[in-house]
Backbone bond lengths (Angstrom), bond angles and torsions (degrees), N, CA, C in turn:
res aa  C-N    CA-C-N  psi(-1)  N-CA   C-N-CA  omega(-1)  CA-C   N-CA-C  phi
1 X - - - 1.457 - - 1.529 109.32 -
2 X 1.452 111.36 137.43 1.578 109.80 179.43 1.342 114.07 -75.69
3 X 1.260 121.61 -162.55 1.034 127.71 -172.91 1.640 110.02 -87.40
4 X 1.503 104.70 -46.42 1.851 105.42 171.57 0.982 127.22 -67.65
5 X 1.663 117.88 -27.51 1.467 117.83 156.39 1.288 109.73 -70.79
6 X 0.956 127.17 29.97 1.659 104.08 -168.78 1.954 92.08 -132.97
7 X 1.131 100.65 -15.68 1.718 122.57 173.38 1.261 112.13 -82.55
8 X 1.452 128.20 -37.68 1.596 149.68 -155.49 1.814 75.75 -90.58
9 X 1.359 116.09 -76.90 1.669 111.91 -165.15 1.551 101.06 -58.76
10 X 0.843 111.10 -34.53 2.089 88.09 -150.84 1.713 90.83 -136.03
11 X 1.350 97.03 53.76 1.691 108.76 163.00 1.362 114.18 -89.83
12 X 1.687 144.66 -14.67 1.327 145.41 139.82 1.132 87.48 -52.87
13 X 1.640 153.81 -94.85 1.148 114.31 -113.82 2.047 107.54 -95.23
14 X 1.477 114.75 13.57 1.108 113.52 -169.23 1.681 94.26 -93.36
15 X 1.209 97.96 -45.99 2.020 103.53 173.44 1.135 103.79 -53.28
16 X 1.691 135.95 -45.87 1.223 119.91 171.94 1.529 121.51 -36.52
17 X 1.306 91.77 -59.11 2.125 102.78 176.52 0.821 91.49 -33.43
18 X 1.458 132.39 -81.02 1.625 132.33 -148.78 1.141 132.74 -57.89
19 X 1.600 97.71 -18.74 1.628 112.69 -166.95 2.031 85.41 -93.04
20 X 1.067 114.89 -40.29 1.104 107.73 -158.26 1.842 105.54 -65.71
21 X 2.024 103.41 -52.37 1.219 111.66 161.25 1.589 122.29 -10.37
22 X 1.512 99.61 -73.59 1.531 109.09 -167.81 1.300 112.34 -69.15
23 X 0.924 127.98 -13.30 1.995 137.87 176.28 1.530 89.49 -61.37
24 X 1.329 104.54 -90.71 1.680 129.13 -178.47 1.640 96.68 -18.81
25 X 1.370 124.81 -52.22 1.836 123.00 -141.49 1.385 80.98 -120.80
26 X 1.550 147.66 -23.44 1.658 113.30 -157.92 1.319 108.46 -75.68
27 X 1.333 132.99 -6.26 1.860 109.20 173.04 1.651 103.57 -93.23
28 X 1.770 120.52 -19.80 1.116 113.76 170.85 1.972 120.00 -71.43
29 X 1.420 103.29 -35.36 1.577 101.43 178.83 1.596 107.17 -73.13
30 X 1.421 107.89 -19.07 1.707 116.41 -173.48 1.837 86.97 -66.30
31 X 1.261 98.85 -89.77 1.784 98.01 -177.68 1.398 117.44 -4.70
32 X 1.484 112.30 -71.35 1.258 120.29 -178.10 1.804 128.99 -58.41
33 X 1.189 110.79 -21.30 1.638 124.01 -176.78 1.692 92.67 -87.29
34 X 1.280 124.22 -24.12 1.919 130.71 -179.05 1.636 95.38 -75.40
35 X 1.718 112.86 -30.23 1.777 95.54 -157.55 1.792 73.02 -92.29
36 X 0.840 140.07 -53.39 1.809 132.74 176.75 1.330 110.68 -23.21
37 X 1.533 110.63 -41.19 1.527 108.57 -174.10 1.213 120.86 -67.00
38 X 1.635 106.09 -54.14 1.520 122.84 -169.11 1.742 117.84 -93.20
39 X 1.447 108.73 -2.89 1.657 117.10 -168.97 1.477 102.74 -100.59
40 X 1.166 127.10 106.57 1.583 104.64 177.97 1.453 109.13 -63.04
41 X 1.195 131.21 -24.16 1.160 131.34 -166.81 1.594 118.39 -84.21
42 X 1.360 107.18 14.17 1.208 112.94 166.53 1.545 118.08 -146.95
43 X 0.980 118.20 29.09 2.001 141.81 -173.86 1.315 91.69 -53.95
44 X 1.705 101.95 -44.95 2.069 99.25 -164.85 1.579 111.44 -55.34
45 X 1.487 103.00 -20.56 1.913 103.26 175.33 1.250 101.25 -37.36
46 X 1.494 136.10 -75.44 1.129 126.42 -150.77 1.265 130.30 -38.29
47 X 1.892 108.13 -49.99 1.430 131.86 177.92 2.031 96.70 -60.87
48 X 0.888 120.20 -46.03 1.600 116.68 -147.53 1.797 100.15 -66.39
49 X 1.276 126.96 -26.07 1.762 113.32 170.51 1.751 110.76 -75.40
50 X 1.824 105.16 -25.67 1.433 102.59 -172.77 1.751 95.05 -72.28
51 X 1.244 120.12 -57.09 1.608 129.80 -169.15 1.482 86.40 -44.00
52 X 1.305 129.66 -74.59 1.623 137.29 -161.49 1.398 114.49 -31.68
53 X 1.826 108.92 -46.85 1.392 125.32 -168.41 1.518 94.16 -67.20
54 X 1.280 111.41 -47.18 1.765 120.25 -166.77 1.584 110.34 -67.61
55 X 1.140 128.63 -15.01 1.564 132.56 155.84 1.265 121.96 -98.11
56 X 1.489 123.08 0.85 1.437 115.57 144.71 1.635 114.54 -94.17
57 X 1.193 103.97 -15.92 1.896 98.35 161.81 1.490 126.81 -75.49
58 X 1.152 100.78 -19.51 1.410 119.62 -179.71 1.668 99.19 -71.96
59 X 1.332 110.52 -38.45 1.889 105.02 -167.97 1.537 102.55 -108.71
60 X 1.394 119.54 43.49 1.672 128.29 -150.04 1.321 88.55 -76.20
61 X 1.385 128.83 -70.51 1.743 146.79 171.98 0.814 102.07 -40.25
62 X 1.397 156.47 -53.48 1.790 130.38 -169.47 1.642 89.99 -88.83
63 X 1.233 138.01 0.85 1.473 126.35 -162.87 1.300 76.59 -94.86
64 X 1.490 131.76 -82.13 1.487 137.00 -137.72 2.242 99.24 -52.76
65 X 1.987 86.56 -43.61 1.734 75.17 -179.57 1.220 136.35 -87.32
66 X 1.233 113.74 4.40 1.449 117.96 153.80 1.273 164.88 -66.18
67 X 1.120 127.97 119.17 1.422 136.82 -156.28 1.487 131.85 -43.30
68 X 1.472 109.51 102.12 1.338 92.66 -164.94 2.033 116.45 -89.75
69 X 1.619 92.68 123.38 1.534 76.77 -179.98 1.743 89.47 -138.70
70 X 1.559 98.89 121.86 1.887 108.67 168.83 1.196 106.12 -45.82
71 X 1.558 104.54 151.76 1.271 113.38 -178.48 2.003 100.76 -148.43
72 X 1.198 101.54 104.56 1.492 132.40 171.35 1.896 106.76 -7.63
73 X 1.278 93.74 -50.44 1.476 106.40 -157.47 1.438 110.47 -72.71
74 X 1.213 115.78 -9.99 1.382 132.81 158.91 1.252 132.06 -47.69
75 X 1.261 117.72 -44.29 1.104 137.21 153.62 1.857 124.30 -45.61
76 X 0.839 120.48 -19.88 1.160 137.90 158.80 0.993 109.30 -64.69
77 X 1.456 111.91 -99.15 1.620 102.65 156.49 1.202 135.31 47.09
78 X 1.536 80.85 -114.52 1.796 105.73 166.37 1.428 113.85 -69.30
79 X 0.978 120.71 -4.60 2.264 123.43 168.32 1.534 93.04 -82.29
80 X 1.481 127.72 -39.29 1.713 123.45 170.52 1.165 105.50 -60.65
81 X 1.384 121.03 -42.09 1.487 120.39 -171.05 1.456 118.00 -49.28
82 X 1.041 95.85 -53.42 1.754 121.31 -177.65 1.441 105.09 -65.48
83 X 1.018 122.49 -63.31 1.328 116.98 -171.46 1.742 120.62 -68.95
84 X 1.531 106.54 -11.55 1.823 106.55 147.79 1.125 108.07 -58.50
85 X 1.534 119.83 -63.83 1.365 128.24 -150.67 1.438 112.44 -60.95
86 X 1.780 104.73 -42.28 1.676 98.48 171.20 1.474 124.55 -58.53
87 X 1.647 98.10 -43.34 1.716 99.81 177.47 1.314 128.00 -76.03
88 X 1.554 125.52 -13.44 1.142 143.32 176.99 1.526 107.01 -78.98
89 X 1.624 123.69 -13.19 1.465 132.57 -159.36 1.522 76.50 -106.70
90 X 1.566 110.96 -87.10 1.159 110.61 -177.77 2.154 131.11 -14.17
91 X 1.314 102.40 -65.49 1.487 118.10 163.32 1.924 115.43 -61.27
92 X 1.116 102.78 -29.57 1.431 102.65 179.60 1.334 102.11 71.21
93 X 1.696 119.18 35.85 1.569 120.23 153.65 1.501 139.14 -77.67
94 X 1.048 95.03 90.52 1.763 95.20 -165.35 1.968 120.29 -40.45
95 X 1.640 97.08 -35.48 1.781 106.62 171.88 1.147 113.91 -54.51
96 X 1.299 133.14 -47.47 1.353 145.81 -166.22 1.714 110.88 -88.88
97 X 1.178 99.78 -28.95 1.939 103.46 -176.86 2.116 98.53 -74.69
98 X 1.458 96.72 -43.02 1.453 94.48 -173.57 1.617 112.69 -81.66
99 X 1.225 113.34 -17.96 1.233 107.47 -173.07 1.725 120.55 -79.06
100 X 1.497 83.44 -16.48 1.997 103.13 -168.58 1.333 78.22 -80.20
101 X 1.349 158.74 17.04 1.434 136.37 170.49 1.408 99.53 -97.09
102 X 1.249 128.05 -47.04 1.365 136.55 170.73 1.805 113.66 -39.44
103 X 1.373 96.36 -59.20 1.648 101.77 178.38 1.288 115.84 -71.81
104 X 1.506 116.14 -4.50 1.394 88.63 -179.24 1.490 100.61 -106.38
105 X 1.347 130.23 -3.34 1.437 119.11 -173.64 1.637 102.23 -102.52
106 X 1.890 110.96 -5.73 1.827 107.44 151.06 1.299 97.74 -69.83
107 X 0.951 144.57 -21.34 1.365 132.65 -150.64 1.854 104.89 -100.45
108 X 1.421 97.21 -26.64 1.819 97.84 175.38 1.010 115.61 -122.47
109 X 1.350 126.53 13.83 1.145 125.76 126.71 1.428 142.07 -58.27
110 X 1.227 110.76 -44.91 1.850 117.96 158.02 1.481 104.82 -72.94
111 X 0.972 136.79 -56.22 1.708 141.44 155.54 1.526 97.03 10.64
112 X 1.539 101.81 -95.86 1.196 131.48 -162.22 1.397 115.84 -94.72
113 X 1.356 116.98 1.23 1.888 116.63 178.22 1.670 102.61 -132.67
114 X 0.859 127.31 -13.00 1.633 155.31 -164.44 1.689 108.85 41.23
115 X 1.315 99.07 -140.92 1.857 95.02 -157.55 1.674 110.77 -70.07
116 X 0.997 124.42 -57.73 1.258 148.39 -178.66 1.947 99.33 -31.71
117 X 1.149 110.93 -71.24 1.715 119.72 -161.08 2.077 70.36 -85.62
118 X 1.295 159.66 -31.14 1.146 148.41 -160.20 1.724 84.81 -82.84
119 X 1.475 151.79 -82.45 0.890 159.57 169.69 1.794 107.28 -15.98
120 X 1.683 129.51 -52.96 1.420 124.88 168.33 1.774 105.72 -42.67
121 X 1.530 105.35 -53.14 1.510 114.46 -164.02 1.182 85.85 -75.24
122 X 1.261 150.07 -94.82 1.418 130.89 -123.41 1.281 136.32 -34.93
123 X 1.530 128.27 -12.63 1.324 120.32 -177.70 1.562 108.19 -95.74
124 X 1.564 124.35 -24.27 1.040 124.39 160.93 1.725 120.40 -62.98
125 X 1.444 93.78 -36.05 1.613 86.22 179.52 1.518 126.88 -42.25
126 X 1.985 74.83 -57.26 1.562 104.77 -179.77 1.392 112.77 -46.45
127 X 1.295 133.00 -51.84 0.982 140.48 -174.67 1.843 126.77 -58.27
128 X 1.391 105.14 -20.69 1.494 117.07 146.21 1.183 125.61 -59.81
129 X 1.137 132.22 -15.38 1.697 130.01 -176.66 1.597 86.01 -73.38
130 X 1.579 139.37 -51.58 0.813 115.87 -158.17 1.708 126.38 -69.38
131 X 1.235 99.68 1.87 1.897 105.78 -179.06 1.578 94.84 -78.54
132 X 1.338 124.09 -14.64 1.182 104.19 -179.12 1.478 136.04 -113.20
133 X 1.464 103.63 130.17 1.703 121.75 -170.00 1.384 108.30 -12.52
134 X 1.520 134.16 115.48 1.574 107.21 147.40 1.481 125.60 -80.92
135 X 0.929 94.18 159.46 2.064 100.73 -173.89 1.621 112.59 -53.70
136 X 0.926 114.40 137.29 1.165 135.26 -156.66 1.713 112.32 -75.60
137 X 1.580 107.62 -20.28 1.176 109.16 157.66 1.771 127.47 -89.58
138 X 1.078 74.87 3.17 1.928 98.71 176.73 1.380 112.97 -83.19
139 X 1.428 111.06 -46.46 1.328 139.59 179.15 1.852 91.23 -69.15
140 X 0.708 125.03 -81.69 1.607 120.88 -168.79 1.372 122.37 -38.89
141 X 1.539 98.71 -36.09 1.675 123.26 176.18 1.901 108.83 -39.73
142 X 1.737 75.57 -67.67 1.794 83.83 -175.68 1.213 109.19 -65.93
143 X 1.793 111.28 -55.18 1.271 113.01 -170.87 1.662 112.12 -21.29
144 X 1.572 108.57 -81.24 1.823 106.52 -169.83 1.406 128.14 -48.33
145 X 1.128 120.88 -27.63 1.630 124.08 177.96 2.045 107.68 -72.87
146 X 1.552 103.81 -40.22 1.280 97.99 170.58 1.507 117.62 -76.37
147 X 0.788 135.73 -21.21 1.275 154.22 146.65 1.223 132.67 -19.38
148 X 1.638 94.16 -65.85 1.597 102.62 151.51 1.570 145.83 -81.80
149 X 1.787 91.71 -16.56 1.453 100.26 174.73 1.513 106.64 -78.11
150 X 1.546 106.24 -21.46 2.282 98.86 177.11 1.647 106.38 -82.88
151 X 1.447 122.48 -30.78 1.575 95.59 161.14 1.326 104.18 -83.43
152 X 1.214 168.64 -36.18 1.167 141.44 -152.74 1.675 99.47 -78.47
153 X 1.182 127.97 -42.26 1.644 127.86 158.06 1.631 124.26 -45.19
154 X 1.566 107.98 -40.24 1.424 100.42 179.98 1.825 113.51 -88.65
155 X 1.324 99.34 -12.34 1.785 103.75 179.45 1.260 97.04 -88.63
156 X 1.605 154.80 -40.55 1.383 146.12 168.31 1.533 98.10 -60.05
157 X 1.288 145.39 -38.86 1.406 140.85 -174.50 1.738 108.22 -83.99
158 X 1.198 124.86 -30.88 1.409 122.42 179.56 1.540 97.79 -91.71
159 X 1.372 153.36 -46.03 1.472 138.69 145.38 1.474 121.69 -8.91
160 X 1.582 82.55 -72.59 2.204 91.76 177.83 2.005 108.26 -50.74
161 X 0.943 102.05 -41.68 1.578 107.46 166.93 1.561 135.78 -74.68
162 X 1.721 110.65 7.91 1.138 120.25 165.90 1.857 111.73 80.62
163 X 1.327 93.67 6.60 1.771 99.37 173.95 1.528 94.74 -70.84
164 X 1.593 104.35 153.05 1.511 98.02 160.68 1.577 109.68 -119.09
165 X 1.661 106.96 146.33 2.009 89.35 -156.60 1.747 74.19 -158.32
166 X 1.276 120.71 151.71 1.319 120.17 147.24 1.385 100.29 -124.60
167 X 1.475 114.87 158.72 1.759 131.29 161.18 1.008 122.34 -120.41
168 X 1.727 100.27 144.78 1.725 122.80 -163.05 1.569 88.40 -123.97
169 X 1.062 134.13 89.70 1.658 141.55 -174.58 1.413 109.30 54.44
170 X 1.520 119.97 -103.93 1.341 123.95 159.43 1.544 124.04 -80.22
171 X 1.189 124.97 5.20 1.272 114.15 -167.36 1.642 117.53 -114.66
172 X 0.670 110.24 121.20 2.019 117.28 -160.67 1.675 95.61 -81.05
173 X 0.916 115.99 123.21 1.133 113.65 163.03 2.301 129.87 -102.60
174 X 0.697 127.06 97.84 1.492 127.61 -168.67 1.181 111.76 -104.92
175 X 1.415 121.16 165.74 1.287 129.05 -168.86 1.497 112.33 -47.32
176 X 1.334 117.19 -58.03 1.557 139.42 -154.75 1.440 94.62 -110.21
177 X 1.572 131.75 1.60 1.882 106.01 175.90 1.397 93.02 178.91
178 X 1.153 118.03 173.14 1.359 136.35 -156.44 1.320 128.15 -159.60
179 X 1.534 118.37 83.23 1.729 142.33 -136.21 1.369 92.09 -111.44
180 X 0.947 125.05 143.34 1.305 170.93 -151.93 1.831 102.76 -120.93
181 X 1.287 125.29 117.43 1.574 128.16 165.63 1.063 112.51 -95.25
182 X 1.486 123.02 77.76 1.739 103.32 -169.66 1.800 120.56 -93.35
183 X 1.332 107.09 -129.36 1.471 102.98 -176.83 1.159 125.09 -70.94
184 X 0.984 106.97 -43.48 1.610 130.37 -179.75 1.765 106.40 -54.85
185 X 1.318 101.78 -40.85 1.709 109.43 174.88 1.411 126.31 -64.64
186 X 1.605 109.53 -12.55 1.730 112.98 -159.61 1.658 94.76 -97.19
187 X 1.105 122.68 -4.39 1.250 121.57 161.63 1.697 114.56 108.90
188 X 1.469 99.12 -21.17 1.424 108.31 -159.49 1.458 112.83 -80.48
189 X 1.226 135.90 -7.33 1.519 124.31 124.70 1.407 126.66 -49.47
190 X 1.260 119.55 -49.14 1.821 99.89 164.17 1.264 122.36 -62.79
191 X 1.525 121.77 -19.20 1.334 108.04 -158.74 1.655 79.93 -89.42
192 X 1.278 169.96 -61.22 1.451 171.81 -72.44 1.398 77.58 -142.93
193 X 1.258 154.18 -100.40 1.794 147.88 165.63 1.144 108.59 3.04
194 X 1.584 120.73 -73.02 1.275 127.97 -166.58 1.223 94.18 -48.56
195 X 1.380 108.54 -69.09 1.582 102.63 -162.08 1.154 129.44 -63.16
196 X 1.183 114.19 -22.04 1.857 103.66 175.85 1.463 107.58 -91.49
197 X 1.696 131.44 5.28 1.543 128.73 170.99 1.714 86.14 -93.92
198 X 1.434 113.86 -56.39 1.744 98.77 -175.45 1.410 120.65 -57.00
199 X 1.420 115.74 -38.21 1.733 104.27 175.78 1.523 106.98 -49.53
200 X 1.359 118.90 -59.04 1.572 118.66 172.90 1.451 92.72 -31.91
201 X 1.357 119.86 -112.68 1.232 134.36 -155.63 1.274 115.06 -2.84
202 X 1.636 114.48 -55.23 1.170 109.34 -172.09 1.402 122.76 -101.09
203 X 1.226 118.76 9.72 1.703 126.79 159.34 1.465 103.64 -84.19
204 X 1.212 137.49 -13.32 2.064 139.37 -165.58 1.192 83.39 -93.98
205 X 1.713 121.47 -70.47 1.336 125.01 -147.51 1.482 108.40 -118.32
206 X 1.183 133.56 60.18 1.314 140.80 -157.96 1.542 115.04 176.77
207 X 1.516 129.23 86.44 1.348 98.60 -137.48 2.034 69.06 -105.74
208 X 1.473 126.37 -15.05 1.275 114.02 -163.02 1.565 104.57 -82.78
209 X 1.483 146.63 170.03 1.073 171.08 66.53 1.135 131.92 56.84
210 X 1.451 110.54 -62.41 1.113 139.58 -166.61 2.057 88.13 -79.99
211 X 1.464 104.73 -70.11 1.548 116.08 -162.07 1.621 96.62 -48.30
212 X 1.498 114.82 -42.73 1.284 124.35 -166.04 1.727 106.57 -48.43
213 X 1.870 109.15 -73.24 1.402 109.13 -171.28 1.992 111.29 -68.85
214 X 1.579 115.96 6.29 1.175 113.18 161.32 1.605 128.86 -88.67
215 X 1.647 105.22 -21.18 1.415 93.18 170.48 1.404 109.78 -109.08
216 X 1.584 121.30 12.06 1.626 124.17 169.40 1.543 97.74 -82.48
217 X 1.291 136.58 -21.64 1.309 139.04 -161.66 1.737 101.12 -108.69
218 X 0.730 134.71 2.61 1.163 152.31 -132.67 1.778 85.45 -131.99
219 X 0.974 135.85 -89.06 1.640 149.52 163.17 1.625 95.19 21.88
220 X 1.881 102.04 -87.71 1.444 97.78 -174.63 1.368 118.11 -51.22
221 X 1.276 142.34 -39.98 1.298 114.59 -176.53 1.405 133.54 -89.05
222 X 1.081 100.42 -4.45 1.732 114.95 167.11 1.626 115.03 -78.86
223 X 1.500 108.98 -35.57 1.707 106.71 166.28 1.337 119.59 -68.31
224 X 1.071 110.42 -45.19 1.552 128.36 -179.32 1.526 95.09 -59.01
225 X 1.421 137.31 -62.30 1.406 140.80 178.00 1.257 114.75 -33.81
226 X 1.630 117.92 -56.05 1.561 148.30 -120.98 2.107 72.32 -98.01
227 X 1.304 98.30 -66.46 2.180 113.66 -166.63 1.413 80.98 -61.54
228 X 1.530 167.02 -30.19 1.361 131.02 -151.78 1.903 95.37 -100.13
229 X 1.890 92.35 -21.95 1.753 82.13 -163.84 2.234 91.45 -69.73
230 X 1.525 94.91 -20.40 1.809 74.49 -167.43 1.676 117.54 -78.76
231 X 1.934 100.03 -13.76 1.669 100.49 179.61 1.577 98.27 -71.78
232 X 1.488 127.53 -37.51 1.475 122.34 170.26 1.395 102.65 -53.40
233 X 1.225 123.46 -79.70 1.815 113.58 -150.74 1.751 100.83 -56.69
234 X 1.363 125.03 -9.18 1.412 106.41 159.68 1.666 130.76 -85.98
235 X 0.839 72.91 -46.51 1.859 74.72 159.38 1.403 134.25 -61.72
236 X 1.961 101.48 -27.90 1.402 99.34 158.14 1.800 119.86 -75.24
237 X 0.932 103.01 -15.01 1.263 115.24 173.66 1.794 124.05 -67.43
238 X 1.595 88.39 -48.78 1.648 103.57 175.53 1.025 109.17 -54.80
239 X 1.710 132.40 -43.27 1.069 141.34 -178.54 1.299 144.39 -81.81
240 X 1.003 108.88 9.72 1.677 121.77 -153.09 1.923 92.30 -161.86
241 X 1.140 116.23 -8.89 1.426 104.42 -171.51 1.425 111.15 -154.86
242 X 1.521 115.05 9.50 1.378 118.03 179.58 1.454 116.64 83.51
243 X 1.464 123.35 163.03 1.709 141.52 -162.66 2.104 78.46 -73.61
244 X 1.291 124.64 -68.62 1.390 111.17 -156.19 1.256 113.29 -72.73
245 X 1.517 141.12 49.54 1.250 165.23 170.86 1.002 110.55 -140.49
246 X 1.371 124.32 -33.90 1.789 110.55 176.40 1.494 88.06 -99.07
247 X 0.989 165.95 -44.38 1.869 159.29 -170.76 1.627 110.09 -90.34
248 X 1.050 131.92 12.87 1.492 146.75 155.76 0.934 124.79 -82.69
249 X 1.468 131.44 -162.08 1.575 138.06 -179.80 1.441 117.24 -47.13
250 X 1.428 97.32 -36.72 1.839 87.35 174.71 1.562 115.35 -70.08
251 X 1.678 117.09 -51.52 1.022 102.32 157.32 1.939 139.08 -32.53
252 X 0.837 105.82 -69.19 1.469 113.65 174.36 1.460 118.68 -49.51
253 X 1.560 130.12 -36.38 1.280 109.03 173.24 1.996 102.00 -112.56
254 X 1.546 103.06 31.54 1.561 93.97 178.43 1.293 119.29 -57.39
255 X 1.620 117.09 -38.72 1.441 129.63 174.05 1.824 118.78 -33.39
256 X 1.551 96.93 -59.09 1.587 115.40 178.78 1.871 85.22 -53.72
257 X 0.748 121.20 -77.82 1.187 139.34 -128.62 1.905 94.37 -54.07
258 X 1.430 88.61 -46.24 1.734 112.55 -176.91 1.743 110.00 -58.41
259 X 1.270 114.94 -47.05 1.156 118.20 -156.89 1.703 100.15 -89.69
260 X 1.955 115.17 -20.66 1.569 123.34 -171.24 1.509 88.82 -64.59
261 X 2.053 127.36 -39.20 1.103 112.53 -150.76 1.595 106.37 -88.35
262 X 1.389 96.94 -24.67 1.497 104.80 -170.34 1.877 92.64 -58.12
263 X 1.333 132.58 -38.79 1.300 114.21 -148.07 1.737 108.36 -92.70
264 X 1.755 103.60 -16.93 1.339 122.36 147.14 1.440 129.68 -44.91
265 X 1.332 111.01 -43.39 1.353 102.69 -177.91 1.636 107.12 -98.89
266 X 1.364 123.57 18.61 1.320 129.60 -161.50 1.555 96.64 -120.68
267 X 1.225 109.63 -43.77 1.525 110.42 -177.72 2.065 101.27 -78.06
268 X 1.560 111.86 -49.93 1.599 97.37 145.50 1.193 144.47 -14.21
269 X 1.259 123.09 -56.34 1.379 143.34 134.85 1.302 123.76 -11.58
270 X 1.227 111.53 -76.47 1.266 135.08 177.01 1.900 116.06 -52.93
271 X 1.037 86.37 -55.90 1.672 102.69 170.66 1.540 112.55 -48.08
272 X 1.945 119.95 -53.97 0.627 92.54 -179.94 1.775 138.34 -110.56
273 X 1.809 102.93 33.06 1.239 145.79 171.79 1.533 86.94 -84.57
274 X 1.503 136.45 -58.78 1.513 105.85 -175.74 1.679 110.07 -84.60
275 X 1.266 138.75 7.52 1.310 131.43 158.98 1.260 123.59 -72.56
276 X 1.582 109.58 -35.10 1.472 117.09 -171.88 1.928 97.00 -99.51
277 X 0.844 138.01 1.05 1.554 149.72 139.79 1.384 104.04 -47.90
């Protein structure tokens, strides 16, 4: 039986799943769509179930004709699933409570559709982990080390350029003002953006492998690039044009500005991954 016949017969009991799904997860997916709202650093949630849906439409024809045969091992799976969700309830870990939603519908999906139609889904599946928050001490982890490697990059690059600046960890110090490199600077909001618009990108328009894990890998060093050129152009700014030129308009929309170039030189990338293809 294919897969659309297999939707046509046993569409009560698949809506059941769903109905049941969303019982179990709606105050946990609720939580999480509130930190989407208010976190800039996680806005891309919104896009990542629409993108997800749009790469299982993309494989609609080998999905509908494919063979559905259960596969045991699924069940596992969803026994991993559960056992986040209990310990993630238990601990009151929000990473682990949202993420067990993901594993358990890999998990009943091969269950109940087996490897074959489990193999169409998996990259979309996969691609839901990324709507969800990482822990905030996770986030801090990386945050400071990148942090320091984009000023210690933009103070050797604003030197070579005749700025004069000394550094006290993150904090630049210049003649006329005294800037601060904070979170927003270490890149790791673009790189969490980047990456869930570049995974898209290159699962739509990227159908090989190879191009794929080069522009998913690709993310960190183009954010990291993209945040050192904007801690430089402020400091060239501080210096050459006074504190209310570097803490003004450029300041305030540097972010846009950071993340327009990062996706410029990423889709670049791409371009010239399909030339040399």
């Amino acid at each position: 039986m294919t897969f659309s016949e297999t939707i046509k017969v046993h569409k009560f009991e698949l809506l059941a799943f769903v109905v049941l799904l969303g019982a179990v997860y709606h105050s946990i997916v609720h939580e999480m769509v509130l930190d989407w709202a208010k976190d800039d650093n996680y806005s891309h949630g919104f896009l990542v179930p629409i993108i997800a849906g749009y790469l299982v439409f993309m494989r609609k024809d080998d999905l509908l004709q494919s063979e559905v045969r259960p596969a045991d091992a699924g069940l596992g799976i969803v026994a991993l699933g559960l056992l986040l969700l209990f310990l993630g309830w238990l601990g009151t870990e929000y990473f682990t409570m949202r993420s067990s939603m993901v594993i358990i519908l890999a998990g009943a999906v091969l269950y109940l559709l087996g490897w074959r139609i489990f193999t169409i889904l998996l990259a979309p599946l996969a691609y839901l982990l990324l709507m969800v928050p990482i822990p905030y001490i996770i986030y801090d982890a990386a945050a400071f080390p990148l942090k320091l490697f984009v000023t210690k990059v933009s103070v050797l690059s604003m030197k070579a350029l005749g700025v004069v600046v000394l550094q006290e960890g993150n904090i630049l110090m210049f003649p006329n003002i005294t800037l601060e490199v904070a979170d927003a600077c270490s890149g790791l909001r673009s790189i969490m953006s980047l990456l869930a618009l570049g995974a898209a990108y290159a699962f739509v328009f990227f159908p090989r492998v190879r191009d794929r894990v080069v522009l998913i890998l690709s993310t960190l060093p183009i954010a990291v690039f993209t945040n050192c050129l904007r801690v430089i152009a402020t400091g060239i700014l501080a210096q050459y044009f006074g504190s209310a030129a570097a803490e003004g308009f450029f300041h305030e929309f540097a972010g846009l500005f950071v993340f327009a170039g990062a996706v410029v030189m990423f889709v670049a990338l791409g371009a010239v991954l399909k030339r040399w293809s």
